[in-house]
N, C-alpha and C positions, 0 to 999 in steps of 0.2 A: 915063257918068254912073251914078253909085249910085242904084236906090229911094228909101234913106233920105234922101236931098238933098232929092227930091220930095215924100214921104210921111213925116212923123217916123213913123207908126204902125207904120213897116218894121223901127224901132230898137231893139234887144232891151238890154232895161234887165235889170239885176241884181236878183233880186227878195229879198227879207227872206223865210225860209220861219217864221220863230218867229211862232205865236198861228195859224198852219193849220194845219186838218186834209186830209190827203192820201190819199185813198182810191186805190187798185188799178182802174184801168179795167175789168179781169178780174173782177173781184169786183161782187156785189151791193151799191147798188140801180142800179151802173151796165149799161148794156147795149151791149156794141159791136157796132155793125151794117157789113156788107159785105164782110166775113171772108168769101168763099167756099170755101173749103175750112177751116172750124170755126177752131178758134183759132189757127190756122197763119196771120201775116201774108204770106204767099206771097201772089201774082194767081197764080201757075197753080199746079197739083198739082206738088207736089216733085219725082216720080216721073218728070217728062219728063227726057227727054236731049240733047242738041244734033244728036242726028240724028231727033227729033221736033220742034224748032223750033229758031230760028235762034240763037247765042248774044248777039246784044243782048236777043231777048225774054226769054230766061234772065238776064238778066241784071236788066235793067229790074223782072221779078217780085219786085225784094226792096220797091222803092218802094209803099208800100201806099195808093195813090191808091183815091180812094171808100170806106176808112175810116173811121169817124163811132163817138164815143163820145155815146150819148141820155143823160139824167139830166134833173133837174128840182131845180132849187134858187130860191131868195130872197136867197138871199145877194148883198148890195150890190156885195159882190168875189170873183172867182174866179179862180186862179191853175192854172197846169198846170207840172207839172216831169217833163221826158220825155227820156230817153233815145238820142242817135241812132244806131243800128246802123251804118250806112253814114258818118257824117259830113255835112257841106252840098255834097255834089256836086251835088244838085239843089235848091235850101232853095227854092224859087217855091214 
């Protein structure tokens, strides 16, 4: 059984981007927090090798789980339009 069966809020609608404004996560007055190694969305240091850890965990460090972009708005609506590196291998 699908999520969305369960939950419509799983179903990814097509959104209108005309009349928003679309700011850079990267850029000011945003803040991305839990980048542990600065703007590199990596979980581990690039620099490791598979005979420093195993290659799932190499592999898995591209998923940037505990990611969070802070900001503060009023805005009634807010939209995100984001890029996926990898595809929906893992969309949970």
């Amino acid at each position: 059984m699908k999520i969305t069966a369960i939950d419509r809020n799983f179903q990814a609608v097509q959104a209108v981007e005309e009349g928003y404004c679309f700011i850079d996560v990267k850029q000011e007055p945003m803040c991305l927090e839990g980048l542990a190694w600065g703007d590199d969305y990596f979980r581990i240091p690039r620099s490791f090798t598979t005979s420093e850890i195993n290659r799932g965990a190499k592999f898995l460090a591209n998923h940037t789980s505990g990611v969070c972009v802070r900001f503060r708005s009023d805005s009634p609506e807010i939209r995100l339009r984001a890029e996926l590196r990898y595809g929906l291998d893992m969309n949970h």
